[in-house]
N, C-alpha and C positions, 0 to 999 in steps of 0.2 A: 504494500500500500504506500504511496507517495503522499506526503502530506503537504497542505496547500501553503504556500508560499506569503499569501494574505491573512497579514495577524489579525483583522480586522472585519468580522462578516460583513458589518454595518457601515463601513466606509471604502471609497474607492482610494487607493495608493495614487501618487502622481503620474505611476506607470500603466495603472489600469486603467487612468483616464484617458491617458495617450493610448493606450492599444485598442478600446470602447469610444474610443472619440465619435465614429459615424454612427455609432449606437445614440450618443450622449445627445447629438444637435440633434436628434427627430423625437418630435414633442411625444409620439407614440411608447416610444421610451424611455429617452431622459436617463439622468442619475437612482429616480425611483425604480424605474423599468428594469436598471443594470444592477441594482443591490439583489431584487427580486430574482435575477438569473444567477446571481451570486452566492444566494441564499439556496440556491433550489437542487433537490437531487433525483438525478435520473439515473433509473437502472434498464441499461441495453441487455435483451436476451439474444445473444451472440454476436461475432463478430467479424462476418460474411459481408455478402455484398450489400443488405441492407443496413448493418451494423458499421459497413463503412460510412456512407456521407452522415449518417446519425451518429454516430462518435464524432468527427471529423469537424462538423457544422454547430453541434452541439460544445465540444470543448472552444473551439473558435471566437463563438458568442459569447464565451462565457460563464456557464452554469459552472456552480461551483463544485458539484462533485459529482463524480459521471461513476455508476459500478456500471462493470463489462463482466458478463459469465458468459463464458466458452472454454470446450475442453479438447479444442481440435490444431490440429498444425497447418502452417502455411505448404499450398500444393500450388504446381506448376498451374494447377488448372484454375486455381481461384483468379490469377495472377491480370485476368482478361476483364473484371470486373470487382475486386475487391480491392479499391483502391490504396486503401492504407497500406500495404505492402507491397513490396517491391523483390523484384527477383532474388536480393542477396537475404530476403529473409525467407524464401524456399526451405522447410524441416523447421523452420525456430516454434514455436507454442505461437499460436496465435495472439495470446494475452501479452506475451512478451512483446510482441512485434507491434500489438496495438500501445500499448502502455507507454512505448519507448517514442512514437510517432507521436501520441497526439499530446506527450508531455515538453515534447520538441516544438510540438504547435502552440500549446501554451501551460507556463510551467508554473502559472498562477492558481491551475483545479487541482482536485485530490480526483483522483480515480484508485477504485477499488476493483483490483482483479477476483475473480471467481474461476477459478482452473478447477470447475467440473460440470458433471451436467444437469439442470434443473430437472430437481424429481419433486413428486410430493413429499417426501421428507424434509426435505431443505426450501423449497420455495417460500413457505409464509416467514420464515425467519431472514431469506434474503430480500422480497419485495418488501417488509415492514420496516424498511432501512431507510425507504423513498419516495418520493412523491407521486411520480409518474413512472411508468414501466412503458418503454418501448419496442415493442415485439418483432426482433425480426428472426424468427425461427424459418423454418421452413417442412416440417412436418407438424400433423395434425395432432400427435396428442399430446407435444408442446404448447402449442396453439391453445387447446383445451384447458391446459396449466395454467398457462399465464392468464386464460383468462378466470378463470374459475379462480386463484389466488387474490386478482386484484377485486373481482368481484367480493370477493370475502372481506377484503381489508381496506377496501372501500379507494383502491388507486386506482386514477384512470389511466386505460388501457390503448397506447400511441400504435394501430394495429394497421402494419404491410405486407403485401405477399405480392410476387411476381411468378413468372412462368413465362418463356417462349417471348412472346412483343407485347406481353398484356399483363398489366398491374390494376391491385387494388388498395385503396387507406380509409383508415375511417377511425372512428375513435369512439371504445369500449367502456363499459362501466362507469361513466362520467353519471353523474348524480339524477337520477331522472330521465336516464339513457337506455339504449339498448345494450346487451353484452352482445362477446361473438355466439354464446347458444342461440341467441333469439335468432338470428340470419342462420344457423345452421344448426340445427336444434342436434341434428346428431353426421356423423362423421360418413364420410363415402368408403363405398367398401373397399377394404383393403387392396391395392396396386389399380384401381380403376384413377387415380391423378396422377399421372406419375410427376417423379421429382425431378429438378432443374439438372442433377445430374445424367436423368435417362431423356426429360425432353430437350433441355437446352435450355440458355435465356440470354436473350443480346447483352452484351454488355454492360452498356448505359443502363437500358431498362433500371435496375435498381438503384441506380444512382439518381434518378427521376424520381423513383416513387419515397428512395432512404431520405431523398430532400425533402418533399412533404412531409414525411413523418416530423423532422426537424422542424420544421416553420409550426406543422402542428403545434410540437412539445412547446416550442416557444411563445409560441399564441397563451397554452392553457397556464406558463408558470408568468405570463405578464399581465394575462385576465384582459388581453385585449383581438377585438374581429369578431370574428364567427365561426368556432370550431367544428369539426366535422363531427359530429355528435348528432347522431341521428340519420347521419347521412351516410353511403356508400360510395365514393370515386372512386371510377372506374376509368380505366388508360388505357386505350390502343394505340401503340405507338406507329403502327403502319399506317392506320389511318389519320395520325396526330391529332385523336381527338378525346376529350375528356366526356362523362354522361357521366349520372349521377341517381341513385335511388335512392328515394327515401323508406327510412327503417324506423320502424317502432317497436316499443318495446313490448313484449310476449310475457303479457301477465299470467301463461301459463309456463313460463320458464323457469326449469327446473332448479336452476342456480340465482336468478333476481325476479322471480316473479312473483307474486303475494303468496304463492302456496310452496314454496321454494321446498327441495325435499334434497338438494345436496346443500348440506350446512359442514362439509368437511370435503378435503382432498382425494382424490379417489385413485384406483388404477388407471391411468390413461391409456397406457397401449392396450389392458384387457379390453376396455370402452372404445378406443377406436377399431379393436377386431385384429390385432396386430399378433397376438398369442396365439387368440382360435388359428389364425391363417397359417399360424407355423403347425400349430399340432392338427389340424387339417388335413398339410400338404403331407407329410409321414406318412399315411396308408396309405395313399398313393406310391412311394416307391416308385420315385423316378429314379431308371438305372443311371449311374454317371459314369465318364469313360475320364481320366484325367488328363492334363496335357501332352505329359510326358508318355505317356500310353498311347496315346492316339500318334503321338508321332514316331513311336517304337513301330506300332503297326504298319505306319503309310511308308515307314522306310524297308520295310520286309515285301511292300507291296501290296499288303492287304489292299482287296477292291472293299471301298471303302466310300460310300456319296455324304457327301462335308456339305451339311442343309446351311445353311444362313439365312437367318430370319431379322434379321437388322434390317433396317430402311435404306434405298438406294445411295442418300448421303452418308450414312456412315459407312456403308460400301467400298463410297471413294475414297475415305480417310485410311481404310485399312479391310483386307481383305486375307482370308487362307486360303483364295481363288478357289471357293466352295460357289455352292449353285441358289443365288439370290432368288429366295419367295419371302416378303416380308410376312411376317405373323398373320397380320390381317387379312392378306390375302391367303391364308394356306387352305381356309376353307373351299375356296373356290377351286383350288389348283393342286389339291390333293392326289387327283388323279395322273399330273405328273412325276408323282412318284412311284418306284417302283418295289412293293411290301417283301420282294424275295431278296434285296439288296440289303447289305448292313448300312446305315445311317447315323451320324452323329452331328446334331443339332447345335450349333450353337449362335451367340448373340453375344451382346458386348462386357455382360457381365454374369449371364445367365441364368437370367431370371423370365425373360422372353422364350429362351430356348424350351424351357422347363416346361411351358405352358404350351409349344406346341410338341413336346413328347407325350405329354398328357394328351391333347389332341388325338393324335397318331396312333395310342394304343386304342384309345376305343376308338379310333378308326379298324382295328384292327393289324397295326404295325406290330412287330415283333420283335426284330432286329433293328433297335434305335437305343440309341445313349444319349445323353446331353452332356456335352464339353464344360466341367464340370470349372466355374471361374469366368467362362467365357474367352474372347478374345482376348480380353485384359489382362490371363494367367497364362495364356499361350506367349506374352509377350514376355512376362515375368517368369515364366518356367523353362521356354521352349528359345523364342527367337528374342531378342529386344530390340533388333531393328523394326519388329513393329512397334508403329506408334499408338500413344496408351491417348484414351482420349475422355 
């Protein structure tokens, strides 16, 4: 933990005036406006792509004590949209590498690290540290956490998510608001969204929506505009255009609604379906063939048909010069396979492949395996000049 530099909550230093100057001449916020950002603490749930411009924007301004919890390392792949790190911080803890940047940016906050990962164990004793929580998770039964926490302890809840060219913000648990139950009262079924790692997400995107969240959080700790409280913005960035719903709040919600019946923290992954779907998929017994197996065999020559079920661009990215049918289409194109052939399925991590092995058998296939890691372990087991994506 870094502690803050300004002895003084209640007063600005001569250097905090000079660094908050364009703060200080707009009547909006003034010296009153910057004590109050001064005074305020925000706690970031992680420190990804939306965790960047909301750290980044937030220590910037000013607020005087920023907690960050994440319990993940800097990767090549964040590197394209996670702004706060830079290539030389590649393997360091994320905490580290955020802590070190935004205390470079201003050495005037306390930021408190959190190197692990919010459970309901620990959540009511870290958000009751803070005013505001701003959420940038990216699975759902974090999502559920943070908000089911703040709802409990009465913090409003600074809420983004992105995907692909399409972002959402809105703001949770605010006094007389809607939560995130009320818009989603319960969770989609297990691997039907998939995540930013299997679909993708431009860039910027997050840096778009992480800045909202910012301007939010700074709206709600200056008590000035019109917060997103009640509302849902909504962002296509193909089409550059923002829509917006209006939300109310669900007096029949389980966690803020008059007959409220979660008055404590719950399992979240049993509640999202995250458990059932593992102990589900087990009697199923999908065979797996490993990397290094499969390539034992294709060197002996085994006849061998190498399905890939990935989508034609990740194709291009990287290939075992196997026979492209994406997943979706395999129901239609089933019949180009041939069930007296050995087959082994795979996909970029193998979790697609998986589903159409499953397929397959009750098609009636027999001689099929799924490449058990996917392309990604083929890379890390087998060749490493493929690239990992």
């Amino acid at each position: 933990m870094k502690e803050s530099s300004a002895n003084n909550p209640a007063a600005l230093s001569k250097e905090e005036v000079l660094r908050y100057s364009r703060h200080l001449i707009m009547p909006e916020v003034g010296m009153e406006g910057q004590l109050k950002l001064k005074k305020a603490k925000v706690l970031l749930v992680g420190a990804g792509g939306l965790g960047a411009p909301l750290g980044l924007y937030l220590a910037a301004a000013g607020v005087g004590r920023l907690g960050i919890i994440d319990f993940d390392a800097v990767d090549f792949t964040n590197l394209q949209r996670q702004v706060t790190f830079g290539t030389s911080d590649v393997g360091r803890k994320k905490l580290e590498a955020a802590r070190e940047r935004l205390s470079n940016l201003n050495p005037e906050i306390q930021i408190d690290a959190y190197e692990t990962r919010l459970t309901s164990e620990n959540a009511l004793d870290i958000v009751r540290e803070y005013d505001i929580v701003a959420d940038g998770t990216d699975n759902f039964p974090t999502r559920y956490l943070v908000n089911d926490a703040c709802v409990l302890l009465g913090k409003p809840n600074v809420y983004g998510s992105i995907f692909r060219f399409e972002g959402q913000a809105s703001i949770f648990g605010y006094p007389g608001g809607p939560c995130y139950r009320c818009l989603y009262p319960e969770p989609p079924p297990p691997g039907l969204v998939p995540s930013c790692a299997e679909g993708g997400v431009l860039g910027v995107l997050p840096g778009i929506i992480g800045c909202i969240q910012a301007m939010e959080t700074l709206k709600l700790i200056l008590g000035n505009g019109e917060p997103l409280v009640g509302r849902l913005l909504l962002f296509d960035a193909l089409r550059m255009r923002f829509r917006e719903m209006k939300l109310r709040k669900n007096l029949e919600c389980l966690v803020c609604g008059e007959h409220r019946t979660i008055t404590k923290l719950i399992d979240y992954a049993e509640f999202c379906g995250i458990r059932g779907e593992e102990v589900e998929a087990k009697p199923l017994d999908i065979p797996e063939i490993t990397p290094r197996d499969l390539k034992a065999r294709l060197d002996r020559g085994d006849d061998i048909y190498i399905l890939d079920v990935r989508e034609p661009h990740e194709y291009q990215i990287c290939n075992l010069r196997g026979h492209l049918i994406p997943l979706g289409d395999l129901p239609r194109r089933v019949s180009e396979l041939d069930s007296s052939r050995e087959i082994v399925a795979h996909c970029r991590s193998g979790k697609r492949s998986g589903e159409a092995v499953q397929f397959l058998q009750k098609a009636g296939f027999h001689k099929i395996w799924n490449l058990k890691g996917g392309i990604l372990a083929w890379s890390d087991e087998v060749d490493p000049s493929v690239p990992k994506y």
